[in-house]
C-alpha positions as CSV (number, residue, x, y, z in Angstrom):
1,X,10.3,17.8,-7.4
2,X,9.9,17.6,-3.9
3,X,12.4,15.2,-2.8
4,X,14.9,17.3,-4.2
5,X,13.9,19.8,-1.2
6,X,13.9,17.5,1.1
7,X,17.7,16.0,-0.1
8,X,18.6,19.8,0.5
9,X,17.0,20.0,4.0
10,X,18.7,16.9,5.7
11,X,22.3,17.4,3.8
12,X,21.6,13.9,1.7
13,X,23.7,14.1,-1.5
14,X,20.8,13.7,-4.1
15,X,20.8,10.2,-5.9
16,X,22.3,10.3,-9.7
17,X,19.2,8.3,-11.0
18,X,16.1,10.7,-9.1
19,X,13.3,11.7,-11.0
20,X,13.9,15.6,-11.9
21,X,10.0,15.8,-13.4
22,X,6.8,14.4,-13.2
23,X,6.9,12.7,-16.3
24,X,10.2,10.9,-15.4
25,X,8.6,10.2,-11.9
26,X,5.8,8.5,-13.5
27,X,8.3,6.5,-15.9
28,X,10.3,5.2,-12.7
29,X,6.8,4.4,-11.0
30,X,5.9,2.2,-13.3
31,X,8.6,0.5,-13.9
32,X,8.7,-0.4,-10.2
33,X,5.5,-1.7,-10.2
34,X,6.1,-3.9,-13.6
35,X,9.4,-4.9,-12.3
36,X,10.3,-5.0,-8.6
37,X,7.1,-5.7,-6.8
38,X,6.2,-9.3,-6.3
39,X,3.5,-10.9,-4.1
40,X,5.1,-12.5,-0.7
41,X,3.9,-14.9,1.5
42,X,2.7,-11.9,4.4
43,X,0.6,-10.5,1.3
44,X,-0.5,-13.6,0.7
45,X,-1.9,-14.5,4.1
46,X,-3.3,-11.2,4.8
47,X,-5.5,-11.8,1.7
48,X,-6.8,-14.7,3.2
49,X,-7.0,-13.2,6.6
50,X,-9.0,-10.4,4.8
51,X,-11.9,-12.9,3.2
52,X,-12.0,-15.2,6.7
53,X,-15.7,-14.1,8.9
54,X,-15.3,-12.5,11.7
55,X,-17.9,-13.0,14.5
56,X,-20.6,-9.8,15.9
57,X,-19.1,-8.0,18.3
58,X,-22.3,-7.6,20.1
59,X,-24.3,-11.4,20.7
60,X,-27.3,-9.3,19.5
61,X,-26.5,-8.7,16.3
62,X,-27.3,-11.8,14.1
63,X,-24.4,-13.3,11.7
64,X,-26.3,-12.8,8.8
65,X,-26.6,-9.2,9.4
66,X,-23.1,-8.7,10.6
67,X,-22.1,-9.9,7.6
68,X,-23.7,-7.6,5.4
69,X,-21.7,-5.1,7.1
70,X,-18.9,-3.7,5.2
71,X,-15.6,-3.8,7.5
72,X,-12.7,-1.4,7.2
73,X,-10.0,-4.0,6.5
């Protein structure tokens, strides 16, 4: 895989337990997501940050419209 390059590259002994295909790539992914991500208090606010309004940049441009709006965050 790539990493292994990049191990090569910076002189970083290669990890015992790294991935040497895809399909044992995918297997470690996973894994991590089941078992060593967890929701934290930052995610947590940022969710509600995410859902709070946010008033028109421009007085002209009425709420209800600006709200229709699709934002980037």
């Amino acid at each position: 895989m790539e990493s292994h390059t990049w191990y090569l590259y910076y002189g970083v002994a290669e990890p015992k337990n790294v991935p040497k295909n895809y399909k044992e790539f995918k297997t470690y992914m996973e894994s991590f997501f089941e078992n060593k991500l967890y929701h934290t208090e930052t995610v947590e606010r940022s969710r509600i940050v995410q859902r709070l309004d946010i008033d028109p940049p421009i007085a002209a441009i009425s709420t209800w419209l600006w709200r229709s709006i699709p934002h980037p965050w």
